[in-house]
MDTraj code that builds the backbone (N, CA, C; nanometers):
import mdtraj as md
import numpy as np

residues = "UNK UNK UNK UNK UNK UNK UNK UNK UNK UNK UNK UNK UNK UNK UNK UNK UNK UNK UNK UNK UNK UNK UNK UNK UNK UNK UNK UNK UNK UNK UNK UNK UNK UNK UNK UNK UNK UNK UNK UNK UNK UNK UNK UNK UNK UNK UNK UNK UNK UNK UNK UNK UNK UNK UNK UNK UNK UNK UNK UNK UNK UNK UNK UNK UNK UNK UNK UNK UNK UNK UNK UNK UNK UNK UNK UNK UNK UNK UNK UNK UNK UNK UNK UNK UNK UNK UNK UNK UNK".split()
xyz = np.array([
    [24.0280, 7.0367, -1.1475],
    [23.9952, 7.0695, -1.2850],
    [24.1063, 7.1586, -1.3419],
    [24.1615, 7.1773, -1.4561],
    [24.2160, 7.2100, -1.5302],
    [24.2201, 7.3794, -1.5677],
    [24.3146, 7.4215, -1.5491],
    [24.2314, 7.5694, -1.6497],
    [24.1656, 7.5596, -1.7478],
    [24.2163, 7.4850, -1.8480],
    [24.1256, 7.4907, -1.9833],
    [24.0156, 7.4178, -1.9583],
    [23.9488, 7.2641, -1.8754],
    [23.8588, 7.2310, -1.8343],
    [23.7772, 7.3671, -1.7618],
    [23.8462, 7.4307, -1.7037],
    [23.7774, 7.5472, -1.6206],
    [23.6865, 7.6765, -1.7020],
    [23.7957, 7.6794, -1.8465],
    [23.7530, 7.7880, -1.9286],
    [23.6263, 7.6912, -2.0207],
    [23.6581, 7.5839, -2.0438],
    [23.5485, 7.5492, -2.1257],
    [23.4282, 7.5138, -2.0099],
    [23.4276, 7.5102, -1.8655],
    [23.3364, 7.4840, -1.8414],
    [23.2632, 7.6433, -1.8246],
    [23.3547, 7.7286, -1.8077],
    [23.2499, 7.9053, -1.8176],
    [23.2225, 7.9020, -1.9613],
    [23.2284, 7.8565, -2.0693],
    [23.1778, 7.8887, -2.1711],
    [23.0243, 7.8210, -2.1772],
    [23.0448, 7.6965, -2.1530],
    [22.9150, 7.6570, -2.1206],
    [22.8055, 7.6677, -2.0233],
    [22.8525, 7.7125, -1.9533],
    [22.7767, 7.7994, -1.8681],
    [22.7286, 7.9568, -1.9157],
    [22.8237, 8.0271, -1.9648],
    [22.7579, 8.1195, -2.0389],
    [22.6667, 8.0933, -2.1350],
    [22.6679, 7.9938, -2.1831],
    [22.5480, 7.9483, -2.3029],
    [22.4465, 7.8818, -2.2606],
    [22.3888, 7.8152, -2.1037],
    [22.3284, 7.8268, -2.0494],
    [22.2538, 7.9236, -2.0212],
    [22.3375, 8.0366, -1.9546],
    [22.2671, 8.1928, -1.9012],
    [22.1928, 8.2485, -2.0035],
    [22.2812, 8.2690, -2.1688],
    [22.2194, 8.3131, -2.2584],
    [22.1322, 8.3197, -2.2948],
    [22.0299, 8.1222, -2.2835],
    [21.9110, 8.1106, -2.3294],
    [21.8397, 8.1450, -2.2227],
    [21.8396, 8.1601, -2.0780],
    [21.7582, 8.2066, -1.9685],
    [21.6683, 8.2577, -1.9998],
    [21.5644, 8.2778, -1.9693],
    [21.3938, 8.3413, -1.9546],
    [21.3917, 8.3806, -2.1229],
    [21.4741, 8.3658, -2.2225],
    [21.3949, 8.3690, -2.3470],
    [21.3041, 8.2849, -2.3833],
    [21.2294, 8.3753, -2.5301],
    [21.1422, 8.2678, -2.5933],
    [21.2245, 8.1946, -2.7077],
    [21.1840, 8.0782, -2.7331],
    [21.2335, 8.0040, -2.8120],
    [21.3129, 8.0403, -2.9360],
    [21.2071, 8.1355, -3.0107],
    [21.3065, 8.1828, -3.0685],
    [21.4134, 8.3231, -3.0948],
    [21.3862, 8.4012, -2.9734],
    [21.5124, 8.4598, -2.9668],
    [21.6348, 8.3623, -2.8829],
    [21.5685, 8.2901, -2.8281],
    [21.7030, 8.1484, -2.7896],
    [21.8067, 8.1080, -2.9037],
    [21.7235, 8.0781, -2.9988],
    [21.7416, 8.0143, -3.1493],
    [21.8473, 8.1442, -3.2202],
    [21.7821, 8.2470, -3.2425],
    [21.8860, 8.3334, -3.2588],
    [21.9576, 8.3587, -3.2115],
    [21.9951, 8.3868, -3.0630],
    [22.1434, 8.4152, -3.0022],
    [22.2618, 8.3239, -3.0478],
    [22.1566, 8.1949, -3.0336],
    [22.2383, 8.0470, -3.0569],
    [22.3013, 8.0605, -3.1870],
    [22.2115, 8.0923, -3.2775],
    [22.3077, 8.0333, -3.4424],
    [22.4077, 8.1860, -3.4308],
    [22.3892, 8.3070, -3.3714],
    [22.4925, 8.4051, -3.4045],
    [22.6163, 8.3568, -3.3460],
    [22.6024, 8.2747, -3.2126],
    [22.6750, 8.2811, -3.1007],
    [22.7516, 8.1732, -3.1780],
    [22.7337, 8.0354, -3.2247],
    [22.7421, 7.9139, -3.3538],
    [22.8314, 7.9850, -3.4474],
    [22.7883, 8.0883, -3.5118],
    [22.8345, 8.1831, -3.6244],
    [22.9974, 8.1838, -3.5713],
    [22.9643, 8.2816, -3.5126],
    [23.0779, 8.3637, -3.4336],
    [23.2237, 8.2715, -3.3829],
    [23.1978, 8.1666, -3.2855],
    [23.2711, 8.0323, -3.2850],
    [23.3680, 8.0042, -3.4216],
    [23.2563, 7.9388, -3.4546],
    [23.3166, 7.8865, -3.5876],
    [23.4388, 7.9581, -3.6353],
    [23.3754, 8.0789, -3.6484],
    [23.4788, 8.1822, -3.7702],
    [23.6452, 8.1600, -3.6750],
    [23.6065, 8.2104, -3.5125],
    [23.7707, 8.2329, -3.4640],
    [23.8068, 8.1030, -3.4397],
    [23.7532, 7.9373, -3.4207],
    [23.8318, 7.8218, -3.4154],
    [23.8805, 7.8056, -3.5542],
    [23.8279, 7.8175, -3.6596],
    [23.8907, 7.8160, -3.8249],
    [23.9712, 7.9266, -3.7906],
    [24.0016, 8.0235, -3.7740],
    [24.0979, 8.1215, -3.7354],
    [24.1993, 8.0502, -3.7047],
    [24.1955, 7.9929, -3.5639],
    [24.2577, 7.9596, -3.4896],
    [24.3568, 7.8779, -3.4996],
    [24.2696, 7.7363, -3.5687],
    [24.3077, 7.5863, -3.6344],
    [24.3911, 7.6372, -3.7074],
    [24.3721, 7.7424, -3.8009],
    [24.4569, 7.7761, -3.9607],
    [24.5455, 7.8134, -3.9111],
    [24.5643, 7.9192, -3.8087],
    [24.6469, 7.9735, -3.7641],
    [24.7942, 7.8504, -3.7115],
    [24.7364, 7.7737, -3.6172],
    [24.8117, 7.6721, -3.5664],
    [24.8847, 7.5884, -3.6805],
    [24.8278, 7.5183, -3.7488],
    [24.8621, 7.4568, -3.8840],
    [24.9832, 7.5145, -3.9218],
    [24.9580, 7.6577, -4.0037],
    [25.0131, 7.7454, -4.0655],
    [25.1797, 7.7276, -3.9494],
    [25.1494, 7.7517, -3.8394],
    [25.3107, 7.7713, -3.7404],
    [25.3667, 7.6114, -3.7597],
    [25.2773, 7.5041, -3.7754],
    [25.3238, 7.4020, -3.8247],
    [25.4279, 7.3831, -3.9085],
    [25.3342, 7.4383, -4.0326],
    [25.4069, 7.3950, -4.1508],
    [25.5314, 7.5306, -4.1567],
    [25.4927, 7.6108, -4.1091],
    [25.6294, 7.6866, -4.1151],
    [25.7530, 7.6868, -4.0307],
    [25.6747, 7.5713, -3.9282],
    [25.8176, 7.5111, -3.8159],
    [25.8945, 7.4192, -3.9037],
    [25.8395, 7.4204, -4.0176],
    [25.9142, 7.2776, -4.0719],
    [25.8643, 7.1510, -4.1291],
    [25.7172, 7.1372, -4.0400],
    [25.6777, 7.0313, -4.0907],
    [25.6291, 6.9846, -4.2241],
    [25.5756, 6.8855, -4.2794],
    [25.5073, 6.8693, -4.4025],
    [25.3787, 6.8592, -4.4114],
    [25.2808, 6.8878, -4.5023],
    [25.1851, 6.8318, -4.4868],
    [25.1591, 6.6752, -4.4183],
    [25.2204, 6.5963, -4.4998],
    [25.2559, 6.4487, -4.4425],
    [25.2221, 6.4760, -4.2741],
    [25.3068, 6.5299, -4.2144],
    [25.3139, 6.5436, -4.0581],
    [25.2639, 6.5864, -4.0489],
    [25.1782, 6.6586, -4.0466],
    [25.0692, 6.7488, -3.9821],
    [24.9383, 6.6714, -3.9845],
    [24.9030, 6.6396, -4.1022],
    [24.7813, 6.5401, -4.0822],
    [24.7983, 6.3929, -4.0132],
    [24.9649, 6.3613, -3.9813],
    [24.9445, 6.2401, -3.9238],
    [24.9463, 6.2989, -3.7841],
    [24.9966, 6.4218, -3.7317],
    [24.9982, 6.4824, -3.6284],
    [24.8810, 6.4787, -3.5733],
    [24.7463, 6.5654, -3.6054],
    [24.6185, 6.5818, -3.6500],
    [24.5646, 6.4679, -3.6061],
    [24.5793, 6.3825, -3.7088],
    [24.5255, 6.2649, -3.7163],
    [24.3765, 6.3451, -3.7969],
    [24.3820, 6.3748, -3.9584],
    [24.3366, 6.4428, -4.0135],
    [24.4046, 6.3989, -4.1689],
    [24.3323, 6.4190, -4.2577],
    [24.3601, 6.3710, -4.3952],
    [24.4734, 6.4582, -4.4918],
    [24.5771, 6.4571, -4.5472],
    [24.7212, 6.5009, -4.6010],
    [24.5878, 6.6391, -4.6698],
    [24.4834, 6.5978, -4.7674],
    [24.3991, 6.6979, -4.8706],
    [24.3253, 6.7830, -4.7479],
    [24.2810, 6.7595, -4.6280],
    [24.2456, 6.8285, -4.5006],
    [24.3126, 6.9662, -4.4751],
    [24.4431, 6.9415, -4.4559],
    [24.5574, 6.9951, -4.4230],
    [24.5752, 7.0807, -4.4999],
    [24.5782, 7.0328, -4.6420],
    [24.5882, 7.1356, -4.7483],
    [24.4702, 7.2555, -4.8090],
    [24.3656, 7.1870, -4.7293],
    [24.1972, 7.3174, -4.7557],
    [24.2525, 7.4007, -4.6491],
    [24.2902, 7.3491, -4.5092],
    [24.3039, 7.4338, -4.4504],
    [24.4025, 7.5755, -4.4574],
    [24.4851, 7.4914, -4.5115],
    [24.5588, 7.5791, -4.5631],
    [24.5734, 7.7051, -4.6689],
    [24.4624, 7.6601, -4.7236],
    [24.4483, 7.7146, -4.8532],
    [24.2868, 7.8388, -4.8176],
    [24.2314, 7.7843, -4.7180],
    [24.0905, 7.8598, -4.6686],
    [24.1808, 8.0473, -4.6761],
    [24.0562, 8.0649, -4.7228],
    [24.0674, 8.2471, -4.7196],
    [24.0528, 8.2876, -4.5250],
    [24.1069, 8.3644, -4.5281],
    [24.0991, 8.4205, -4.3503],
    [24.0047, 8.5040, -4.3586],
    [23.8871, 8.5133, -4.2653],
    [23.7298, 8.5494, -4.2866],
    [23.8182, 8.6947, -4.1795],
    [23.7630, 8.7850, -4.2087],
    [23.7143, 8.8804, -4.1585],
    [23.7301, 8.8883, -3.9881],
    [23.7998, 8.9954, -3.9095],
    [23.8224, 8.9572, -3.7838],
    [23.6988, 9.0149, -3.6975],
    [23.5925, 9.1074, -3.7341],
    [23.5057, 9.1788, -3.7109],
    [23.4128, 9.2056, -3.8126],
    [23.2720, 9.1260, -3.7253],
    [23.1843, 9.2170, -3.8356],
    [23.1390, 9.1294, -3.9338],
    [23.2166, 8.9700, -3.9083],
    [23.1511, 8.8660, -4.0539],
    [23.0377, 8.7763, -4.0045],
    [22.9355, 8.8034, -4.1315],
    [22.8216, 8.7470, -4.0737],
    [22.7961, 8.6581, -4.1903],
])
top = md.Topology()
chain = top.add_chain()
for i, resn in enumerate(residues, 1):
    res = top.add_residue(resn, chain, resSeq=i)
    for name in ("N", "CA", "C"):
        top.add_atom(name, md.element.get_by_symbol(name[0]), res)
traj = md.Trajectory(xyz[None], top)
């Protein structure tokens, strides 16, 4: 297995453990914070990557054929406000 196969398989495993001996719905809540939380640093992340893209040079053009993602895709992403590094709910 892979490191990164390795790291995504402890993530899912931590989200296993998480819901352990709860009730349903504090399950439900850990889940959508834990959902929350994700989200915000892969849009981080994605934008981030993009962004070294297009400032290596590339074009929009290339990046979404890179991607394999839509030229107007490329350009929301680009254009998305950077959420908050702590603390956004």
């Amino acid at each position: 297995m892979t490191d990164r196969a390795e790291e995504v398989q402890r993530v899912l495993d931590a989200i296993d453990a998480l819901a352990a001996n709860e009730s349903p719905a504090s399950r439900a809540k850990q889940l959508v914070e834990l959902l929350d939380e994700v989200q915000v640093r892969v849009r981080r992340e994605r934008q981030a990557a993009v962004r070294e893209m297009h400032q290596g040079g590339m074009t929009y053009r290339q990046i979404a054929a890179e991607l394999d993602i839509s030229f107007g895709r490329v350009r929301q992403i680009l254009a998305e406000e950077t959420e908050p590094s702590e603390g956004a709910s």
